[in-house]
VOTI-52080 format. One record per residue (C-alpha): residue number from 1; residue in one letter; x, y, z. Coordinates in steps of 0.2 Angstrom, whole numbers, plus 5000, padded with zeros to 4 digits. Layout:
# VOTI-52080
> NUM/a/X/Y/Z .
...
This chain:
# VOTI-52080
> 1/x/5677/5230/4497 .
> 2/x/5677/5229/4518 .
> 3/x/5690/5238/4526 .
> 4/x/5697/5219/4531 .
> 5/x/5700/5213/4514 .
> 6/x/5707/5229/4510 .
> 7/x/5720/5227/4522 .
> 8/x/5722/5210/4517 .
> 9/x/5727/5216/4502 .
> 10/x/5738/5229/4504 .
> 11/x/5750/5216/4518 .
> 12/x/5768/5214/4512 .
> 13/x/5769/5196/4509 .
> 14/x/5787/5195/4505 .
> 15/x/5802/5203/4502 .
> 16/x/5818/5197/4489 .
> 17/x/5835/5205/4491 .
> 18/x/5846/5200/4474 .
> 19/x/5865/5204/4474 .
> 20/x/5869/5213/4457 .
> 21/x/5884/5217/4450 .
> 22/x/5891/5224/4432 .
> 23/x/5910/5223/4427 .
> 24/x/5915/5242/4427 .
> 25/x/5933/5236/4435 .
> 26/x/5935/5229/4417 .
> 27/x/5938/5247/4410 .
> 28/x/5940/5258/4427 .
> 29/x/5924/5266/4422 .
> 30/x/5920/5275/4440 .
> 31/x/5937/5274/4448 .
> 32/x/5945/5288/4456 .
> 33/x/5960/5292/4466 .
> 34/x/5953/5281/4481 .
> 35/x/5941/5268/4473 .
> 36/x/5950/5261/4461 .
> 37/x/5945/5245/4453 .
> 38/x/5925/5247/4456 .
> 39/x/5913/5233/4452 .
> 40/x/5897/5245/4452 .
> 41/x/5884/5233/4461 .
> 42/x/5868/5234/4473 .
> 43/x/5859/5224/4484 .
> 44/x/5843/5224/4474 .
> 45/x/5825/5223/4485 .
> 46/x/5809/5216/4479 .
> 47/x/5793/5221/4491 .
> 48/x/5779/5211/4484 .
> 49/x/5761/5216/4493 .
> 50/x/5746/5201/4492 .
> 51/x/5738/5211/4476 .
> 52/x/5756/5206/4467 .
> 53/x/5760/5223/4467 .
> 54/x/5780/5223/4469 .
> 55/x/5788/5237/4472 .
> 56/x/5808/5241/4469 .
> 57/x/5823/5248/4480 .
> 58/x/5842/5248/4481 .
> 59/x/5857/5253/4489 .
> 60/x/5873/5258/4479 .
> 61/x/5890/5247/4481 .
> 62/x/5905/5244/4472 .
> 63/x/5905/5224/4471 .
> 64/x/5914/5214/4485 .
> 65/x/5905/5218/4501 .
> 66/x/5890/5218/4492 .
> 67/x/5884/5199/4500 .
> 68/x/5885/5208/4516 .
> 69/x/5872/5222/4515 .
> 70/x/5863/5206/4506 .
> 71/x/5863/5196/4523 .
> 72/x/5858/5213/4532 .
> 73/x/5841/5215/4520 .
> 74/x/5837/5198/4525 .
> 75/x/5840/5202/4543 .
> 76/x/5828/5217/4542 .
> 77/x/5816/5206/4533 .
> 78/x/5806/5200/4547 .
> 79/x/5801/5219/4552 .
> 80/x/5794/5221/4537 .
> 81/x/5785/5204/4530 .
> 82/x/5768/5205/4536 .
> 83/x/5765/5224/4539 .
> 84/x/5751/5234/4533 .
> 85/x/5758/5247/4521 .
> 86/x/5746/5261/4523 .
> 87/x/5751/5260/4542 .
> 88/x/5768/5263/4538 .
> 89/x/5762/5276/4526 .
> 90/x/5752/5284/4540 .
> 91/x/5767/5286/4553 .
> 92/x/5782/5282/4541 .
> 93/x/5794/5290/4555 .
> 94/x/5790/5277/4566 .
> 95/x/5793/5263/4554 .
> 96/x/5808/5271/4549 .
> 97/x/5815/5271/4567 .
> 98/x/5809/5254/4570 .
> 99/x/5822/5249/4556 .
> 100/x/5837/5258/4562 .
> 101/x/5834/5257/4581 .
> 102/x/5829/5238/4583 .
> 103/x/5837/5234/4600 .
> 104/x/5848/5220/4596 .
> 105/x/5855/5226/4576 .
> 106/x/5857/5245/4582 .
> 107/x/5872/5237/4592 .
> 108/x/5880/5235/4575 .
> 109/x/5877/5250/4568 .
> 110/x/5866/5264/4575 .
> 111/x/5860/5272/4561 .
> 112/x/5878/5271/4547 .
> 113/x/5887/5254/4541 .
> 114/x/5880/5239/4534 .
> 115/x/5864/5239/4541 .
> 116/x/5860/5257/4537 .
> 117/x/5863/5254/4518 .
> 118/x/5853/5240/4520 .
> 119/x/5839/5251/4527 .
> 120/x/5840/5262/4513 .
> 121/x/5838/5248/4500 .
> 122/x/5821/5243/4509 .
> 123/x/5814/5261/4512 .
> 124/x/5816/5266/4492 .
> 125/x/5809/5250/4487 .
> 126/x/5792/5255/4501 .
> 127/x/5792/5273/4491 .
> 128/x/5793/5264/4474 .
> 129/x/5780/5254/4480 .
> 130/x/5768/5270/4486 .
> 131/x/5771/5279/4471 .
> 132/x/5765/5263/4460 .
> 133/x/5752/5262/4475 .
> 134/x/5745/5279/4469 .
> 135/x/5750/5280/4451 .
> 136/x/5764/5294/4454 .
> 137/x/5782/5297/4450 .
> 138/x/5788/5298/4469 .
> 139/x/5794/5316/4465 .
> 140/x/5776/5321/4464 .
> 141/x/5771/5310/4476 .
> 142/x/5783/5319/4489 .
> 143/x/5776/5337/4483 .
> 144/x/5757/5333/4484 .
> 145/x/5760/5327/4501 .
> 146/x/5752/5337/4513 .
> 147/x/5765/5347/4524 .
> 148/x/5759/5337/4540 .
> 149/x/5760/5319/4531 .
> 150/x/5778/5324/4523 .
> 151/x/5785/5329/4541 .
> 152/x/5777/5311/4548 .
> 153/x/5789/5303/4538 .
> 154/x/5804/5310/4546 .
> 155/x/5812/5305/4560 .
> 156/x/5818/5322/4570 .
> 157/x/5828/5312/4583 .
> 158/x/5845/5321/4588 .
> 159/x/5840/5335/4575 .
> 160/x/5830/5348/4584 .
> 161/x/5844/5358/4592 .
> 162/x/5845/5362/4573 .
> 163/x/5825/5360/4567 .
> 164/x/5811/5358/4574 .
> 165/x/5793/5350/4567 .
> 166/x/5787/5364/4570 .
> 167/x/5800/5373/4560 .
> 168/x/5799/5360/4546 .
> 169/x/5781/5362/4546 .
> 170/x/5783/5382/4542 .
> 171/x/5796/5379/4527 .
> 172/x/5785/5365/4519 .
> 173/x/5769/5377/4521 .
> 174/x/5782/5391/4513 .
> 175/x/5786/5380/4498 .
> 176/x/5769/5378/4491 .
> 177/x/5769/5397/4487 .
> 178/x/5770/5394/4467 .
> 179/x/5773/5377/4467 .
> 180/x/5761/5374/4451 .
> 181/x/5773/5388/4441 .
> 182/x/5787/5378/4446 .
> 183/x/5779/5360/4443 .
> 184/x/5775/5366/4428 .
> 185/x/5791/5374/4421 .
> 186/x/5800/5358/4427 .
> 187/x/5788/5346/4417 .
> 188/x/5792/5359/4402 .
> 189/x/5812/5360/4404 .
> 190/x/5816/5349/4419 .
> 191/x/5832/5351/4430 .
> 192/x/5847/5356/4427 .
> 193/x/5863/5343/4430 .
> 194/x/5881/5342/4427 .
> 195/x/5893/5328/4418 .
> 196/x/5907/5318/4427 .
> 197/x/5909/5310/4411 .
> 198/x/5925/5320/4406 .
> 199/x/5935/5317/4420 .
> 200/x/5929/5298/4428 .
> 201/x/5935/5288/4412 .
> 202/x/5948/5276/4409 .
> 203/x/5957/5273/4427 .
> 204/x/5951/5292/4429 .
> 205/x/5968/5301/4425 .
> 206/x/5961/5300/4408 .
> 207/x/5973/5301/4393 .
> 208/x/5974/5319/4385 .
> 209/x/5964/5313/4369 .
> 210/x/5951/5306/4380 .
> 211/x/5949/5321/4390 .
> 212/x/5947/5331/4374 .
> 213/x/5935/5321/4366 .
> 214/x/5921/5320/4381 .
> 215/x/5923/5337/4387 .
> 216/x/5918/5343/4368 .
> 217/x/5904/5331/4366 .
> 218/x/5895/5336/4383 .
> 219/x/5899/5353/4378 .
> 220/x/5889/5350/4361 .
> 221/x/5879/5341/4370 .
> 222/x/5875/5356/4381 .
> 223/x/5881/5355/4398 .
> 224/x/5887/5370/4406 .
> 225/x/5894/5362/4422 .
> 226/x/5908/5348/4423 .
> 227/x/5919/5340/4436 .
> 228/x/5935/5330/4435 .
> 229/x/5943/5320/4446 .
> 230/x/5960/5326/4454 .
> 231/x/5971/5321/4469 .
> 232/x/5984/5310/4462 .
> 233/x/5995/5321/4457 .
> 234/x/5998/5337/4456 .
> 235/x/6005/5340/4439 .
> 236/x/5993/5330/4431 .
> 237/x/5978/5340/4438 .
> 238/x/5985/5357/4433 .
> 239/x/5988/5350/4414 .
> 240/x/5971/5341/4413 .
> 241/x/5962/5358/4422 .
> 242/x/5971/5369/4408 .
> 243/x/5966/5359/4392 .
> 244/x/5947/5357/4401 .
> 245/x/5946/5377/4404 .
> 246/x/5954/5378/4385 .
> 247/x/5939/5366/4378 .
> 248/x/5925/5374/4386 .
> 249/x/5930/5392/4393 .
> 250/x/5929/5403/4406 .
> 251/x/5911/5406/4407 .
> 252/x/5906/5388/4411 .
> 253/x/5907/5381/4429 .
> 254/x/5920/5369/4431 .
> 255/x/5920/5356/4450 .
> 256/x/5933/5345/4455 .
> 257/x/5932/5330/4466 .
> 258/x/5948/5324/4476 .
> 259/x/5937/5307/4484 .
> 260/x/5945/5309/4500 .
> 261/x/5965/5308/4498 .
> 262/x/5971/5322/4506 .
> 263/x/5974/5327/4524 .
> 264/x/5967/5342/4530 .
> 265/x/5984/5355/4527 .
> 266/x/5987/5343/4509 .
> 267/x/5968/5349/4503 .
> 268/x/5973/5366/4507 .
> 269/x/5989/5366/4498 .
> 270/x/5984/5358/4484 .
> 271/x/5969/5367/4482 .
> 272/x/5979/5385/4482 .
> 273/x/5989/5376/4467 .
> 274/x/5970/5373/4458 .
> 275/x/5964/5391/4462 .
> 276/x/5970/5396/4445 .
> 277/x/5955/5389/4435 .
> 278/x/5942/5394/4447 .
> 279/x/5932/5377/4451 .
> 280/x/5917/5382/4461 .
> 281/x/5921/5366/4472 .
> 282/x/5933/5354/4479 .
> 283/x/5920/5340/4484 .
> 284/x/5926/5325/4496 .
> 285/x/5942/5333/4503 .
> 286/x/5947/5323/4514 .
> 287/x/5938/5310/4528 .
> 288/x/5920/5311/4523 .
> 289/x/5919/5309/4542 .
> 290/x/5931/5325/4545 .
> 291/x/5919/5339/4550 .
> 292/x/5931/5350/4557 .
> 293/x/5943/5347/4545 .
> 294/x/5931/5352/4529 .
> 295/x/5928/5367/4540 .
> 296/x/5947/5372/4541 .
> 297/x/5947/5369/4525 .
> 298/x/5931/5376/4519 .
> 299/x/5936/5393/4531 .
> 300/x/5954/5392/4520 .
> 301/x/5948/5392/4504 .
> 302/x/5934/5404/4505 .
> 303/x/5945/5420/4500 .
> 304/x/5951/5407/4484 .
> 305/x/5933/5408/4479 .
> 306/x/5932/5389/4481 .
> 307/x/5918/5381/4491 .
> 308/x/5919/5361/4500 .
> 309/x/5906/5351/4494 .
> 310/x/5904/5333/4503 .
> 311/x/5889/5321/4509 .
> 312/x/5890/5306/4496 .
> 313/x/5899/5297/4511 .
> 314/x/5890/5305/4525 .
> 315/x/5885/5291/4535 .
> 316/x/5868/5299/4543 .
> 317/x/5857/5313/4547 .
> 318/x/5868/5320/4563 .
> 319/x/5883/5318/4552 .
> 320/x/5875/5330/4541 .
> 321/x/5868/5341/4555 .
> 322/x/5887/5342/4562 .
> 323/x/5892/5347/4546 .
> 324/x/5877/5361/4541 .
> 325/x/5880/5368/4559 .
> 326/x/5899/5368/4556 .
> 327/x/5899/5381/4538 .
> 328/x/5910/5365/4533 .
> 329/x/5901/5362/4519 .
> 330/x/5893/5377/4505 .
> 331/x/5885/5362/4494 .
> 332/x/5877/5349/4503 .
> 333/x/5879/5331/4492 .
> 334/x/5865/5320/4498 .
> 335/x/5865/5301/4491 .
> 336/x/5850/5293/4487 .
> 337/x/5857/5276/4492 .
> 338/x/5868/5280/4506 .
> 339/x/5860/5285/4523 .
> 340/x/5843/5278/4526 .
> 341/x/5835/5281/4511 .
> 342/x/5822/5294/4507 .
> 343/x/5814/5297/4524 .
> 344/x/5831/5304/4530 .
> 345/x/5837/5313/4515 .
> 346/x/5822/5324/4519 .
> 347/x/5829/5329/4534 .
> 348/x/5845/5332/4527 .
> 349/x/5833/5346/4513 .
> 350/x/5823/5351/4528 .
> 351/x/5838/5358/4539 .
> 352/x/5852/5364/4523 .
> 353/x/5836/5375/4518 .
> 354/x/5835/5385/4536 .
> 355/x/5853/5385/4535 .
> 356/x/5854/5391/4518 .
> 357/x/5865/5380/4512 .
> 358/x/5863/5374/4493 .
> 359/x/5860/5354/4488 .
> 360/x/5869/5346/4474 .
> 361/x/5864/5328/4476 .
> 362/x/5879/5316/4472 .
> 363/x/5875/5303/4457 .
> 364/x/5882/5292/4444 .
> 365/x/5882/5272/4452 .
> 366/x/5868/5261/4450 .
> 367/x/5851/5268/4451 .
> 368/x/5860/5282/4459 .
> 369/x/5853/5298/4445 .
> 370/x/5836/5287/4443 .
> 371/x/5832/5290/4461 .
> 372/x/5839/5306/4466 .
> 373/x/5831/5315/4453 .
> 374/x/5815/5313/4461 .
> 375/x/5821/5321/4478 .
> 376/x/5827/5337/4469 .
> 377/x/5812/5338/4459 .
> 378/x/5804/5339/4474 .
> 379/x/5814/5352/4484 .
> 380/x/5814/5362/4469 .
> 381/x/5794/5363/4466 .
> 382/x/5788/5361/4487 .
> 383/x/5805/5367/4496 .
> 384/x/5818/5377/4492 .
> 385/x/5807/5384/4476 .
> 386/x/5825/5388/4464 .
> 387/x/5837/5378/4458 .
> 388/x/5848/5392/4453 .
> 389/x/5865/5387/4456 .
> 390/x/5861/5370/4460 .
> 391/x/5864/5354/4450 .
> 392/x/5860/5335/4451 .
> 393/x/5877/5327/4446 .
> 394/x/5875/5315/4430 .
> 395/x/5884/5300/4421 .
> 396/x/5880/5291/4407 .
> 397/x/5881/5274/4415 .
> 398/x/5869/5255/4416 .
> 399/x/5855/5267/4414 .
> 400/x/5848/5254/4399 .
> 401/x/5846/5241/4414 .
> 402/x/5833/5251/4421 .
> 403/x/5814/5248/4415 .
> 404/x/5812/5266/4416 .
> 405/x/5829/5274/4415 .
> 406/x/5833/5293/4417 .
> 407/x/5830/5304/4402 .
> 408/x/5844/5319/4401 .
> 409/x/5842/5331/4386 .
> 410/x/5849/5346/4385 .
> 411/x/5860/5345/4402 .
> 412/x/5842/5343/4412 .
> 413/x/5835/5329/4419 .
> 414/x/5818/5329/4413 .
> 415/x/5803/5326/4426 .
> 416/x/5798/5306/4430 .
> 417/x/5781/5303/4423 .
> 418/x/5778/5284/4426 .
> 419/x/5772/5277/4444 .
> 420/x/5787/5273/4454 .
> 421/x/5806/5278/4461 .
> 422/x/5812/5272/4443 .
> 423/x/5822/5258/4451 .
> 424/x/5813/5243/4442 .
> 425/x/5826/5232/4431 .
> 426/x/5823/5223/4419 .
> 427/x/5821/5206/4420 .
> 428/x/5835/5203/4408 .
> 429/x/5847/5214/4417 .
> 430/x/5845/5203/4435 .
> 431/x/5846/5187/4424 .
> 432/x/5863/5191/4417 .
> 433/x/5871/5201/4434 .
> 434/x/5863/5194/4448 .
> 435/x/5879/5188/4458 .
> 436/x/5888/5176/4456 .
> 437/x/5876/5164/4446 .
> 438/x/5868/5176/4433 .
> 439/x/5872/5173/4414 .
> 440/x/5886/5187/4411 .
> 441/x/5897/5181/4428 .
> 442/x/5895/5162/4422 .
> 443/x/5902/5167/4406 .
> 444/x/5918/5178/4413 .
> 445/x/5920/5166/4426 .
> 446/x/5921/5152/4411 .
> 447/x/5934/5164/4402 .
> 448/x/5944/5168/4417 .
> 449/x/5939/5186/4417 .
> 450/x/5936/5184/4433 .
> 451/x/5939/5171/4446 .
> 452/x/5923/5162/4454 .
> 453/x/5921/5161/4470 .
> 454/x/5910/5149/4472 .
> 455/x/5926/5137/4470 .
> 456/x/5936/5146/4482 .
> 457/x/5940/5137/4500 .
């Protein structure tokens, strides 16, 4: 085949965005003390190359809005239809800026917003689409890549008072040292993770019985790590901390998430109250855009024991940079879906590794522990080399949507092995939630579930 008609082949031809969303509001199932009626949705891409190859990405929302970040794939469309994909493979940092710094969009939001979710939706669907490319889960795809090829893909703008590509180079070439030992033991055991399950259920202040019951089935199931929601109020927290520490003792690790409620001085306050039960962290304090607030309050807490854990709301690379160079954060909580998708979450690995600051991805919403998985897989085996005291976070939620969901057993994810970023639904699953005409949203809109907009003025 000439080199022409191999390019010809490999052209992206199209590119689908889909609004899907799934009724968690009905139940509460996600809420927290600051999100509280979620409708855990995506903007679902389709990148489709002239073999027919397709391959899928998305970026994580909680219903309304969701139109929006579809408007801005579409948008972004034009820069993508018609390329090349081994060029953009080639020099992926340069595709990626071309997305986030378009002279005209970048007014609207330079690199965070709308526009910045939708970049992420488009750059996981082009990583699902190499990995299917070169019949890889992206996990390995990421750790066979050459340490030169990886660091191509990263855009070091605004980062290297705080590393370098040549610096990035050096820990990359530092992380193959035993890689196969590791690749191996994670094919054998996989990575370890924690549940949210017992404590984001049922308008999350879950009833006492509730509580009970799911904290001694991960327990059985387990799990050695769990988190629960706190921050409404205060009482509440200390009883439902007392009967978790009751149910699974003092030798397992126990996290808990406030999702931004507090003030800086409330956080502290509160958290002195928590002390007592010995979470290894308060995650999302207060403003996910607050770095010297969490530091304040990561500096107040230290003699408690307790670190700050935060990220899943971290709009971009420089937020995170601000936050690494700050000691504000001791776990570093990247988000597959939230900044601009896998090129800059490597960043994010790149610089908390020569800052020695541990990386507990956040997860849970759509697609959320199917992708992220991958990128921890892969600083465990080619970067960081240990996943002691480091966990993916895990919930058992619209995994069966997925063509190839993720596969937890024994409180670890096990390793990927099909082609891909697992971020394929299934055909069924866009038929029934694609918004606001698929089968399932017809049918509550029918019942007066819920109301349907498209006969709204």
């Amino acid at each position: 085949m000439s080199h022409v008609q191999t390019t010809e082949n490999l052209k992206i031809i199209s590119l689908d965005v889909k609004d899907l969303r799934f009724p968690t509001s009905l139940h509460a199932d996600g809420s927290d003390a600051m999100h509280t009626d979620p409708d855990y949705s995506c903007a679902y891409v389709t990148i489709k190359i002239q073999t027919g190859l397709e391959g899928h990405g998305l970026t994580f929302t909680l219903g309304r809005g969701t139109e929006i970040v579809v408007q801005a794939v579409k948008t972004l469309s034009s820069l993508v239809v018609g390329q090349v994909v081994t060029d953009i493979y080639k020099d992926f940092g340069t595709f990626w800026r071309s997305l986030t710094s378009e002279s005209q969009l970048r007014w609207i939001g330079p690199e965070k917003g709308v526009t910045h979710l939708a970049t992420a939706a488009i750059i996981n669907a082009l990583w699902d689409l190499w990995g299917k490319l070169l019949k890889k889960p992206v996990w390995q795809l990421l750790a066979d890549l050459e340490p030169e090829q990886l660091v191509a893909c990263i855009d070091f703008r605004y980062l290297t008072n705080v590393i370098t590509k040549e610096e990035a180079l050096e820990l990359l070439k530092q992380g193959r040292k035993g890689k196969e030992e590791r690749v191996n033991k994670l094919l054998e055991i996989g990575y370890p993770c924690y549940t949210t399950q017992a404590g984001n259920f049922d308008g999350w202040v879950i009833r006492m019985k509730k509580i009970r019951e799911l904290a001694q089935k991960y327990l059985d199931l387990g799990f050695t790590a769990f988190k629960l929601k706190v921050g409404k109020n205060l009482y509440d927290d200390i009883k439902r901390l007392e009967l978790v520490r009751n149910i699974i003792g003092w030798d397992k690790t126990l996290m808990v998430d406030a999702n931004q409620v507090w003030e800086v001085q409330e956080a502290i306050d509160w958290m002195a109250q928590l002390a007592q039960f010995k979470p290894l962290w308060i995650e999302e304090p207060t403003s996910p855009d607050d770095v010297l607030g969490h530091a304040q309050i990561s500096k107040a807490l230290k003699p408690l024991g307790i670190g700050v854990a935060s990220g899943e709301m971290c709009c971009n690379r420089v937020l995170f940079k601000q936050f690494l160079q700050a000691d504000a954060i001791q776990f570093c909580q990247i988000d597959s879906a939230r900044i601009g998708g896998v090129n800059e979450i490597l960043s994010v690995y790149l610089m908390a590794r020569k800052l020695g600051v541990k990386v507990c991805p956040h997860a849970g919403g759509v697609g959320l522990c199917e992708m992220v998985q991958h990128l921890q897989m892969w600083d465990y085996v080619a970067l960081s080399g240990t996943s002691e005291g480091r966990y993916v976070e895990y919930i058992d939620q619209q995994h069966e949507h997925f063509v190839n969901p993720t596969n937890v057993k024994n409180a670890h994810y096990l390793a990927p092995r099909t082609p891909g970023y697992n971020t394929t639904f299934k055909p069924e699953a866009v038929a029934n939630y694609v918004y606001p005409n698929g089968k399932e949203w017809e049918s509550m809109f029918a019942k007066g579930i819920f109301s349907d907009p498209r006969k709204q003025k």
